[in-house]
C-alpha positions as CSV (number, residue, x, y, z in Angstrom):
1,X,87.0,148.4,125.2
2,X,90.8,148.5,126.0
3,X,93.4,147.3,123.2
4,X,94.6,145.2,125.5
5,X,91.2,143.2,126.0
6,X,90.4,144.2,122.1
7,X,94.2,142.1,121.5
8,X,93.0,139.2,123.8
9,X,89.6,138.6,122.3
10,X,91.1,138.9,118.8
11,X,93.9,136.2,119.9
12,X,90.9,134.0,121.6
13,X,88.8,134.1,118.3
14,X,92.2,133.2,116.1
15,X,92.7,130.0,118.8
16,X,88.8,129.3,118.0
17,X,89.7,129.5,114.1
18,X,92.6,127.3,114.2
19,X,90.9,124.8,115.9
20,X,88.0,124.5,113.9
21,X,90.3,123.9,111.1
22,X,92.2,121.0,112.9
23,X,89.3,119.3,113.6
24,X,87.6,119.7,109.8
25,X,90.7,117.9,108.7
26,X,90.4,115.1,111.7
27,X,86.7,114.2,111.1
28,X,84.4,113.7,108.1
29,X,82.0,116.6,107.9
30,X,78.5,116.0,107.0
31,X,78.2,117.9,104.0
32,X,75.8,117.8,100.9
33,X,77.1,115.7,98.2
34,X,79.3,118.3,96.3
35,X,80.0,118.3,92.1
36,X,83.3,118.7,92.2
37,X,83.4,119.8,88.6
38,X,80.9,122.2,89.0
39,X,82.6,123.9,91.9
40,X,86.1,124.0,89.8
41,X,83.9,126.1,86.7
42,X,82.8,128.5,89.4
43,X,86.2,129.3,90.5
44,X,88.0,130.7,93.5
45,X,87.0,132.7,96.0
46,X,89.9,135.3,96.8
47,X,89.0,137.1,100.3
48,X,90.9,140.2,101.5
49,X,90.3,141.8,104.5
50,X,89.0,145.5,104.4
51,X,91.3,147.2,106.9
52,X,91.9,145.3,110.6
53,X,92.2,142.2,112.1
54,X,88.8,141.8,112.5
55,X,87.8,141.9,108.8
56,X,90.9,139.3,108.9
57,X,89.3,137.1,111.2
58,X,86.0,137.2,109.5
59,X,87.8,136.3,105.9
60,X,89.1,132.9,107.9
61,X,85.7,132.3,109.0
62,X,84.3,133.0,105.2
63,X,87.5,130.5,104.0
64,X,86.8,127.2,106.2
65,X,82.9,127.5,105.0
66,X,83.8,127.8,101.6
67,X,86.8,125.2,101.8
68,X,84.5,122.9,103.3
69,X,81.9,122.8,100.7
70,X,84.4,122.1,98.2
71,X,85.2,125.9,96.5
72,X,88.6,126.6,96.1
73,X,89.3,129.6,99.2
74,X,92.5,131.8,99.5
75,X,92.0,134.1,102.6
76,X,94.9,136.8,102.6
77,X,96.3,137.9,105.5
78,X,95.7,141.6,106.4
79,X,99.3,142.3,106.4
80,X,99.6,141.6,102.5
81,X,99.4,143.9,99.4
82,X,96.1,143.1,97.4
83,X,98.5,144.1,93.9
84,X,101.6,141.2,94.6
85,X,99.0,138.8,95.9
86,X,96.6,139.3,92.6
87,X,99.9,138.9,91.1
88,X,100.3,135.6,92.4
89,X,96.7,134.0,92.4
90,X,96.1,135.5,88.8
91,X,92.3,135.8,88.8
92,X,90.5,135.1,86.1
93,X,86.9,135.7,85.2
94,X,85.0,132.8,87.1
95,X,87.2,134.2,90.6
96,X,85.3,136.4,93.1
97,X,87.1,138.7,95.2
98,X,85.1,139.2,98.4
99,X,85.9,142.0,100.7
100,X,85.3,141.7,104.0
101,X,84.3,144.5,106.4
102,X,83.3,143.8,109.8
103,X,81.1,147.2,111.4
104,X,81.3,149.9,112.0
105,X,84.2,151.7,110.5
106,X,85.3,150.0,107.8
107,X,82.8,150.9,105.2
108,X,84.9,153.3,103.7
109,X,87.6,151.0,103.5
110,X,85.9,148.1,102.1
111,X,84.6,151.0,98.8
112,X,88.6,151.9,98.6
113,X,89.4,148.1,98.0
114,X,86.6,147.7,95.9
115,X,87.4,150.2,93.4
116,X,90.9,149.1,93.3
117,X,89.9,145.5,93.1
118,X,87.7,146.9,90.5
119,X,90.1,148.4,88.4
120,X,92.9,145.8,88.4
121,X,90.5,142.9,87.7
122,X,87.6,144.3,85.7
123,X,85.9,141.4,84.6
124,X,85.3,139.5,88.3
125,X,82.9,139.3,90.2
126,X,82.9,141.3,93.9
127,X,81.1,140.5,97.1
128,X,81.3,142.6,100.0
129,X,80.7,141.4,103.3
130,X,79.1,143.8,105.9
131,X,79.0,140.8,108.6
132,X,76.4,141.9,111.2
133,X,75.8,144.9,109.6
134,X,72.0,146.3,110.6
135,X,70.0,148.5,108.5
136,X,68.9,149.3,104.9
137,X,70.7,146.9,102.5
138,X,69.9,149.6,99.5
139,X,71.2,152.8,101.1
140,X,74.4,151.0,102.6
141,X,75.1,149.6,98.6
142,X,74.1,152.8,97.2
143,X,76.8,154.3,99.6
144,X,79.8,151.7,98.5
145,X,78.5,153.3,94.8
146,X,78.6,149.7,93.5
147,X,80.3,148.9,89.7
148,X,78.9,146.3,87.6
149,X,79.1,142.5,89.2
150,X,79.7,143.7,92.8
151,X,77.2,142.3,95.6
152,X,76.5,143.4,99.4
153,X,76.0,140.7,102.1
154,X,75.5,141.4,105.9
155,X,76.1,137.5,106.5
156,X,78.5,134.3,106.3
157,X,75.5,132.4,105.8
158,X,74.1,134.8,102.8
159,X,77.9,134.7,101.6
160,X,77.8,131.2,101.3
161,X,74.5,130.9,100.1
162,X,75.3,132.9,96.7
163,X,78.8,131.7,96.3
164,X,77.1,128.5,96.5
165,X,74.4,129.4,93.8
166,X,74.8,129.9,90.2
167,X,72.6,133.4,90.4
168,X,74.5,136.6,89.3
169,X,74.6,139.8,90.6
């Protein structure tokens, strides 16, 4: 594909975004009864895109699902450092940072931020997103050489599903 039909699908999908988000504020969503409380003692979910605007685009999508099931969501924008944004957030132990990585080149992007992510905030949790990713869940974790507390998703759906869940790593 062309950049310039790879620019207008990416501008397309942001329109989509946007609007999704105008009309979860308009109307009432029906959503399971949420414990607040509970969801506060999990704590945020900090999203950073791996490397383009697709991994971008895919940390928005992860945001709204989390922000409407009640978890706190900051999705930073691709053009931001992950260092002056930690800065700013301050994560603390209940946070998870989740990277996400849309295929099929940024893999070794998403390891990069990981071990950075790692090493600036030792004690969160980390959950990379593969989204759409195919193949062998093992050998593509066993590839990001994973540090303690970091999981692997190929979906929004499996993304929500554990940040949902009280199950660790």
């Amino acid at each position: 594909m062309d950049s310039e039909h790879e620019q207008f699908i990416h501008l397309n999908i942001r329109d989509i975004l946007a609007d999704c988000a105008d009309r979860a504020q308009q109307i009432i969503l029906p959503l399971p009864e949420i414990n607040v409380t509970a969801a506060a003692e999990k704590g945020r979910v900090l999203c950073f895109p791996a490397h383009d605007e697709a991994d971008e685009m895919a940390a928005s999508m992860l945001s709204q699902l989390m922000g409407e099931a009640g978890i706190g969501t900051i999705a930073f924008p691709l053009s931001s450092s992950f260092e002056s944004m930690l800065g700013i957030v301050k994560p603390t132990t209940k946070d998870v940072l989740c990277i996400s990585a849309v295929p099929p080149y940024n893999l070794a992007e998403a390891k990069l931020l990981a071990r950075q992510l790692r090493a600036r905030c030792p004690d969160c949790r980390i959950l990379i997103g593969t989204w759409g990713a195919k193949g062998d869940m093992d050998r593509t974790l066993k590839r990001l050489e994973p540090m303690p507390s970091t999981k692997l998703v190929y979906s929004l759906g499996a993304a929500v599903e554990y940040l949902m869940g009280d199950a660790p790593v």
